[in-house]
N, CA and C atoms as a LAMMPS dump frame, in Angstrom:
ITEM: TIMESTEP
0
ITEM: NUMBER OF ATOMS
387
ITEM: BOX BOUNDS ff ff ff
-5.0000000000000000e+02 5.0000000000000000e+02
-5.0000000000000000e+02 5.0000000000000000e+02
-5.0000000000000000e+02 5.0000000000000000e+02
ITEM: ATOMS id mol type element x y z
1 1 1 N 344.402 229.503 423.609
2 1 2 C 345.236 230.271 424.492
3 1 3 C 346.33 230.976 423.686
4 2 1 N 346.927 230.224 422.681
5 2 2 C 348.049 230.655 421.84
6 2 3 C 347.101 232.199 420.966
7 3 1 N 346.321 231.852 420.327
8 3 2 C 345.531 233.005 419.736
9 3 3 C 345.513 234.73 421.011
10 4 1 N 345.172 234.177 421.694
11 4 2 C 344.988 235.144 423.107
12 4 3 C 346.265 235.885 423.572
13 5 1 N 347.343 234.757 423.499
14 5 2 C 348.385 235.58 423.82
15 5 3 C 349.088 236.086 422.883
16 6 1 N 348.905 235.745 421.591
17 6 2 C 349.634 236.413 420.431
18 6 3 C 348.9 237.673 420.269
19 7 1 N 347.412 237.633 420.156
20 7 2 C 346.985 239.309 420.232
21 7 3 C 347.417 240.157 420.904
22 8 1 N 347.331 239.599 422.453
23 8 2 C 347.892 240.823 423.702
24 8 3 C 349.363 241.043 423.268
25 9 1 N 349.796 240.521 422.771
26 9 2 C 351.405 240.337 423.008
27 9 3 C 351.843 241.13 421.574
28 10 1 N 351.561 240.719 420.798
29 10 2 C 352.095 241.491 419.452
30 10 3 C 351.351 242.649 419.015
31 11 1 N 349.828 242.756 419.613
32 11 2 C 349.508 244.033 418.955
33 11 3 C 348.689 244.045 418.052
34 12 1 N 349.122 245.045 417.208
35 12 2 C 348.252 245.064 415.664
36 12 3 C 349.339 245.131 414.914
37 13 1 N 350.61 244.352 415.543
38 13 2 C 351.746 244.084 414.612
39 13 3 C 351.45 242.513 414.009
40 14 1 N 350.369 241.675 414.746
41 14 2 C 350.255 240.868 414.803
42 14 3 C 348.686 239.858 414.384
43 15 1 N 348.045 239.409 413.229
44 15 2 C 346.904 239.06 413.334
45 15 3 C 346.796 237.555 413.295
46 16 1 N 346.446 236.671 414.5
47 16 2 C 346.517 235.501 415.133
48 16 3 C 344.894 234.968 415.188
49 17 1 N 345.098 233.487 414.633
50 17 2 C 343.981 232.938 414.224
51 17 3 C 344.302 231.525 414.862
52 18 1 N 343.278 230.947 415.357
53 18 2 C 343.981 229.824 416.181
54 18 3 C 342.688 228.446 415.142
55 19 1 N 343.063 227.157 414.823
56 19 2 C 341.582 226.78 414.176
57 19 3 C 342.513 225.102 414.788
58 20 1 N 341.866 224.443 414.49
59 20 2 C 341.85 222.675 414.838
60 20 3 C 341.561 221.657 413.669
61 21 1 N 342.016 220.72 413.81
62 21 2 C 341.494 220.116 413.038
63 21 3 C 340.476 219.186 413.476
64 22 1 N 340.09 219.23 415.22
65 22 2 C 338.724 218.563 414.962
66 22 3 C 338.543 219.773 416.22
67 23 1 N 337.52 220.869 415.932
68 23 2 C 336.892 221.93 417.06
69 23 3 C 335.716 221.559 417.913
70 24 1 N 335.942 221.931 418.843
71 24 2 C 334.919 221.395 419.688
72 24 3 C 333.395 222.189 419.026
73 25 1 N 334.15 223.766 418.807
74 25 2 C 332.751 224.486 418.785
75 25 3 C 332.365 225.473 419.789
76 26 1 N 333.254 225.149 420.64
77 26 2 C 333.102 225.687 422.083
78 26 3 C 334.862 225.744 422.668
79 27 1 N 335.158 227.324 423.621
80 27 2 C 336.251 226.717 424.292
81 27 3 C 336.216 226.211 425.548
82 28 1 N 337.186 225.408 425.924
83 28 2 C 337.099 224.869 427.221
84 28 3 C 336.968 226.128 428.592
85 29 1 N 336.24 225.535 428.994
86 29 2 C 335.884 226.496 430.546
87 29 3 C 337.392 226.713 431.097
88 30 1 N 338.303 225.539 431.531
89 30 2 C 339.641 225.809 432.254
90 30 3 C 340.528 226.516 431.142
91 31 1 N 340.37 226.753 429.931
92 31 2 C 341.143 227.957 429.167
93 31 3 C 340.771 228.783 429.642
94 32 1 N 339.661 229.275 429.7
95 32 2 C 339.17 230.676 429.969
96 32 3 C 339.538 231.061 431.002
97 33 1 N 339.152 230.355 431.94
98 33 2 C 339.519 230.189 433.71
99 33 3 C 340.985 230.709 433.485
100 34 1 N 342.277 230.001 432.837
101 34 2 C 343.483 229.679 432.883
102 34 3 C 343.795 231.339 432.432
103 35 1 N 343.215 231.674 431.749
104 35 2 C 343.725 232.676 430.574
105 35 3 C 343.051 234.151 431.662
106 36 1 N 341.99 234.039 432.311
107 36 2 C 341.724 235.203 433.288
108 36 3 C 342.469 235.404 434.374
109 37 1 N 343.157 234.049 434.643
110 37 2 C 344.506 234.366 436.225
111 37 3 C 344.802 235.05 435.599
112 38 1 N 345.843 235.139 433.857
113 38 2 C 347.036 236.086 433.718
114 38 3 C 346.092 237.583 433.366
115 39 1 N 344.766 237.702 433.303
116 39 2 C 344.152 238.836 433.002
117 39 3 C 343.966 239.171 431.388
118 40 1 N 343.958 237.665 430.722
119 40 2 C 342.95 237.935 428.983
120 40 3 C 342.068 237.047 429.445
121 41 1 N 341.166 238.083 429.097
122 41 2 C 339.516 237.163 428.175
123 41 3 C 339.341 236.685 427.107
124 42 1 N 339.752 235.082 426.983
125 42 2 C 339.424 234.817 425.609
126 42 3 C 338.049 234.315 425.401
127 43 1 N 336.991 234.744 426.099
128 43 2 C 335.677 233.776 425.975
129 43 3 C 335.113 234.181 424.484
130 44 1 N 335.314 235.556 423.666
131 44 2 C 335.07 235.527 423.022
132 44 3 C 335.77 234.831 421.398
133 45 1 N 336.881 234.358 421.951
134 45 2 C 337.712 233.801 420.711
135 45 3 C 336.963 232.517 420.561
136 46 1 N 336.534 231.935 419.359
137 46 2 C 335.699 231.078 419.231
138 46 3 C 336.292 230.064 418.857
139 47 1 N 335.876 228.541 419.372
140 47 2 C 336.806 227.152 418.748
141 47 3 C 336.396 226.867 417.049
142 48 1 N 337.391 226.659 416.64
143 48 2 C 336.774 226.51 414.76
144 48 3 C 338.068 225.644 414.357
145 49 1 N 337.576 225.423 413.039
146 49 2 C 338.709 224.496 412.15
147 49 3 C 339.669 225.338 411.569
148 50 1 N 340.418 225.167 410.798
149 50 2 C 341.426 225.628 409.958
150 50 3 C 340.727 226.221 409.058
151 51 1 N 341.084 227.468 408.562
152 51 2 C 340.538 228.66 407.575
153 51 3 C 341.558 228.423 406.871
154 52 1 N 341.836 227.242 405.311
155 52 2 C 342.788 226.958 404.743
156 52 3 C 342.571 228.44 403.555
157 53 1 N 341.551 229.165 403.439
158 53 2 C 341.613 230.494 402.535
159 53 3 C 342.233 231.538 403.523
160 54 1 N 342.308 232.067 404.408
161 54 2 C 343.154 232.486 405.275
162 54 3 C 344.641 232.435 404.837
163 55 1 N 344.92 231.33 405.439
164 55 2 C 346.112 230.824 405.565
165 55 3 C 346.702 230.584 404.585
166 56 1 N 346.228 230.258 403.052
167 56 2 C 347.005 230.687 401.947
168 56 3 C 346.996 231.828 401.63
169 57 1 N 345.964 232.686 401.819
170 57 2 C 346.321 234.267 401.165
171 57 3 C 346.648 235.381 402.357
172 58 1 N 346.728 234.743 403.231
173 58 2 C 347.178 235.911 404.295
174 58 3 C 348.087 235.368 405.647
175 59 1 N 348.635 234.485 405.659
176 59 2 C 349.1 233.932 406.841
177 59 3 C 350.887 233.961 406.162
178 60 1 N 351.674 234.11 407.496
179 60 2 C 353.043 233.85 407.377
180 60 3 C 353.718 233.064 407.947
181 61 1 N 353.207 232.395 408.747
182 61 2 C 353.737 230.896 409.752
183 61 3 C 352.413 230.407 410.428
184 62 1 N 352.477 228.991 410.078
185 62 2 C 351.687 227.815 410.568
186 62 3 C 352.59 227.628 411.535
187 63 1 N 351.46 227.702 412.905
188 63 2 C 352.371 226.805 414.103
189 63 3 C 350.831 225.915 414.425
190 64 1 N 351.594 224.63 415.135
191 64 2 C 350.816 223.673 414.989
192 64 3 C 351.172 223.333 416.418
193 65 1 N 350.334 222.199 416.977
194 65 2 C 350.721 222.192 418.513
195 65 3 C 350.487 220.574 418.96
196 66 1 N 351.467 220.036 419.009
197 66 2 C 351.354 218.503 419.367
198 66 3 C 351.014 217.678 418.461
199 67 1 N 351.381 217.909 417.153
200 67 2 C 351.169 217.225 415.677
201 67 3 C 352.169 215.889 415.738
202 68 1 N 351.754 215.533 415.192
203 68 2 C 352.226 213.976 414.706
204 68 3 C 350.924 212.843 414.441
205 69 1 N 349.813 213.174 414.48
206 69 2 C 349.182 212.111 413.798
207 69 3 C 348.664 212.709 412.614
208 70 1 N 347.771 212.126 411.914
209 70 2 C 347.319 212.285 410.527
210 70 3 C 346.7 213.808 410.427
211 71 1 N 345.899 213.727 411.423
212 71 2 C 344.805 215.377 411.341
213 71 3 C 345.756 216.4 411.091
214 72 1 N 347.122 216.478 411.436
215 72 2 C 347.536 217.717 411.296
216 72 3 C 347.764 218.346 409.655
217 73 1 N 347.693 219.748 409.72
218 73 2 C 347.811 220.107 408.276
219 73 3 C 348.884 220.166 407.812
220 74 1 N 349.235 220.143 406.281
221 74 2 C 350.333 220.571 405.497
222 74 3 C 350.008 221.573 404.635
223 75 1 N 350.416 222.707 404.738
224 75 2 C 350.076 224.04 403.737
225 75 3 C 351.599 224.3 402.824
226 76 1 N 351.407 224.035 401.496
227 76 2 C 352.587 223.878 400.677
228 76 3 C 353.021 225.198 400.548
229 77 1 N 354.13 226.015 400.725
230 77 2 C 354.525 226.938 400.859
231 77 3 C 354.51 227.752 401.916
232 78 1 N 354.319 227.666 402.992
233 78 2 C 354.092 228.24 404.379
234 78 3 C 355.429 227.515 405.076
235 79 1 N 355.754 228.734 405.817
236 79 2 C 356.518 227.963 407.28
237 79 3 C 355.893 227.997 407.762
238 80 1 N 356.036 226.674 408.868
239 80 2 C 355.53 226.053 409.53
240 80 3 C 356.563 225.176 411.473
241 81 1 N 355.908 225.534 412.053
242 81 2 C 356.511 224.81 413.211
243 81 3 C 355.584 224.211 414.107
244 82 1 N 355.949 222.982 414.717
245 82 2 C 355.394 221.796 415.186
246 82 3 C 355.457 222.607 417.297
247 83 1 N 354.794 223.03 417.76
248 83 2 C 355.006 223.055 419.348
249 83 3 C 354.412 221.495 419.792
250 84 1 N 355.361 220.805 420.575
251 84 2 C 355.069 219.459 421.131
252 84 3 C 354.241 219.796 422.398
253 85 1 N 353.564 219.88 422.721
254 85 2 C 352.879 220.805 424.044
255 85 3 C 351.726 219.558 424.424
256 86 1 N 351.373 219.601 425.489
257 86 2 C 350.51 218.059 426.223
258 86 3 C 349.269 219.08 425.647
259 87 1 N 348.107 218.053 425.247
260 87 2 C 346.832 218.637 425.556
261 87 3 C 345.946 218.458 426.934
262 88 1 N 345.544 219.799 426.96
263 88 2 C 345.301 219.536 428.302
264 88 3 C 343.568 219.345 429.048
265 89 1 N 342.889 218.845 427.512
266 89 2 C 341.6 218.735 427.548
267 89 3 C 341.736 217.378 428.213
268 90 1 N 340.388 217.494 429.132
269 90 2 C 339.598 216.845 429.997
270 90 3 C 341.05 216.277 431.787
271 91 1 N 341.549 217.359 431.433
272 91 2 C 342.807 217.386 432.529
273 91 3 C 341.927 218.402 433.754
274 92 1 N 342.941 218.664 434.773
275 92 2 C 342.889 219.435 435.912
276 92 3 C 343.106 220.968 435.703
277 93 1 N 342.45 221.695 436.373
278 93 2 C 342.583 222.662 435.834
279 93 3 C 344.541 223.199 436.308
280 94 1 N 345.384 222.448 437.134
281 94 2 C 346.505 222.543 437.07
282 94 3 C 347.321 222.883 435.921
283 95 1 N 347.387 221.548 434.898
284 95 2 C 347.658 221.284 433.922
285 95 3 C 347.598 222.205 432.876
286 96 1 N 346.085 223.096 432.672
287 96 2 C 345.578 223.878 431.594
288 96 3 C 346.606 225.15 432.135
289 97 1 N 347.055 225.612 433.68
290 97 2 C 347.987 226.442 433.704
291 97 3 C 349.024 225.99 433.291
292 98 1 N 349.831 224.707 433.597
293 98 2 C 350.996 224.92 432.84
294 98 3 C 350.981 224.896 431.496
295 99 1 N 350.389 224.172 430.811
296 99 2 C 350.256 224.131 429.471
297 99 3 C 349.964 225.715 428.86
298 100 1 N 349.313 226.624 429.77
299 100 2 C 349.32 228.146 429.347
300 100 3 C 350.435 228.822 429.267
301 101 1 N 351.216 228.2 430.426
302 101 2 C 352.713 229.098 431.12
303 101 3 C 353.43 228.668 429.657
304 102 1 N 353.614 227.56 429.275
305 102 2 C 354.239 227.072 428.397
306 102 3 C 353.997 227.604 426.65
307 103 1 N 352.871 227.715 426.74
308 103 2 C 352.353 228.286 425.094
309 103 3 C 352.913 229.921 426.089
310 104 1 N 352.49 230.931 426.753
311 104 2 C 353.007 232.04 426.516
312 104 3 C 354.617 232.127 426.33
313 105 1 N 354.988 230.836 426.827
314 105 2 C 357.159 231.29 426.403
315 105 3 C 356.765 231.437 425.134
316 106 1 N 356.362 229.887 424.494
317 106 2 C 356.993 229.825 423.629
318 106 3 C 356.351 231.346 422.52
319 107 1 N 354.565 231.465 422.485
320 107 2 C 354.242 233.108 421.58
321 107 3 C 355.43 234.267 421.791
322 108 1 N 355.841 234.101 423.257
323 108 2 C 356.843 235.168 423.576
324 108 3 C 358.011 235.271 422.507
325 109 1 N 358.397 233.843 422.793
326 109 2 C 359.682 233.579 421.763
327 109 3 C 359.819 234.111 420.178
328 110 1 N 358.721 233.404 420.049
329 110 2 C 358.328 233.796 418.422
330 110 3 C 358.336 235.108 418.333
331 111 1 N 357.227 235.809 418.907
332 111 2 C 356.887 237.558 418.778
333 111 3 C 358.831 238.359 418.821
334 112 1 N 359.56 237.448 419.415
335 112 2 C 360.806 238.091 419.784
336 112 3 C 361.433 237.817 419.023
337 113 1 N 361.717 236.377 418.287
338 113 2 C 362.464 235.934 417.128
339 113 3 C 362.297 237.034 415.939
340 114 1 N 361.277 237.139 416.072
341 114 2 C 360.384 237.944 414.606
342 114 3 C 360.405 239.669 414.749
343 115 1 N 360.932 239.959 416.046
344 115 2 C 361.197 241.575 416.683
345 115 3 C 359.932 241.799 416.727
346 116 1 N 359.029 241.262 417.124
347 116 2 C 357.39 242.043 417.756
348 116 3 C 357.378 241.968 419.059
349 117 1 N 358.253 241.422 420.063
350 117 2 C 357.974 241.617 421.329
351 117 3 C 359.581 241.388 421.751
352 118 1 N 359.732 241.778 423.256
353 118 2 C 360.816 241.269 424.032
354 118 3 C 360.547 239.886 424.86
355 119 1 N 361.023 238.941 425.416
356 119 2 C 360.999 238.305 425.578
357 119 3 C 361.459 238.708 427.537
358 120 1 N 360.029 237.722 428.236
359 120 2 C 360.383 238.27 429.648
360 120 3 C 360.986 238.162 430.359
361 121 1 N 361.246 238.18 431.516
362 121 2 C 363.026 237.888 432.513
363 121 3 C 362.589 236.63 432.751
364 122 1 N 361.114 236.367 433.294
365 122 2 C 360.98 234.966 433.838
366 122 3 C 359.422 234.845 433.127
367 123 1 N 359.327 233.419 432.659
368 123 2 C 358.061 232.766 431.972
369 123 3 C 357.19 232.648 432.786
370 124 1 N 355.766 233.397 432.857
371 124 2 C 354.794 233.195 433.319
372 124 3 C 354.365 234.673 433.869
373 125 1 N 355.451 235.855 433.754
374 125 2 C 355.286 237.072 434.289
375 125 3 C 353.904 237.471 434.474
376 126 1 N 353.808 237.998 435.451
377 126 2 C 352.164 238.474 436.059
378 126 3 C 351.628 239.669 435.153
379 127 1 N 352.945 240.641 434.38
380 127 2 C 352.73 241.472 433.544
381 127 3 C 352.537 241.291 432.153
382 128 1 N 351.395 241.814 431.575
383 128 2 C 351.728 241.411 430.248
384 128 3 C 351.307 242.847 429.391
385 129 1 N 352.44 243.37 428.145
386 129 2 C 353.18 242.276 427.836
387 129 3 C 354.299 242.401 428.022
């Protein structure tokens, strides 16, 4: 979802790669579902691992999402930030919306910290971006 909304949202100011450290292979049906209320299609963004050649020769911030056990990565020289965010696999499809509402603040935030986007009046805006 984070991949999805960083494209719509930043542009081609912006090239967003989303990977796991354990991928299903597949994305979840209630992402997709979740991600067509606000009007992106991510069916074609594909579930995968970490592209650690990527991410050393072309990446500028690792964000990571509910890290704290072992799987998560450390890339030596990269910033990096931790989003504490619930996972919302094998949940309701409720849940996979808020957990969406919540990853678009926070892409919002970032894209805005970084001057690639404005940041919206209220989180979850029906408009994007």
């Amino acid at each position: 979802m984070a991949e999805g909304f960083a494209r719509a949202l930043g542009g081609a100011a912006v090239e967003a790669r989303s990977g796991g450290s354990r991928p299903l292979g597949h994305l979840l049906p209630e992402a997709v579902q979740a991600m067509r209320e606000r009007g992106l299609d991510i069916a074609d963004i594909a579930s995968k691992g970490f592209d650690e050649g990527w991410i050393r020769d072309r990446c500028d911030l690792v964000v990571t999402m509910g890290c704290g056990d072992d799987a998560c990565p450390a890339f030596i020289g990269k910033r990096m930030e931790d989003w504490a965010l619930e996972d919302p696999k094998g949940k309701d499809l409720e849940t996979f919306r808020r957990v969406r509402d919540e990853i678009e603040a926070r892409v919002r935030g970032l894209l805005a910290r970084h001057g690639v986007a404005k940041e919206p009046s209220t989180p979850g805006d029906q408009t994007l971006p």
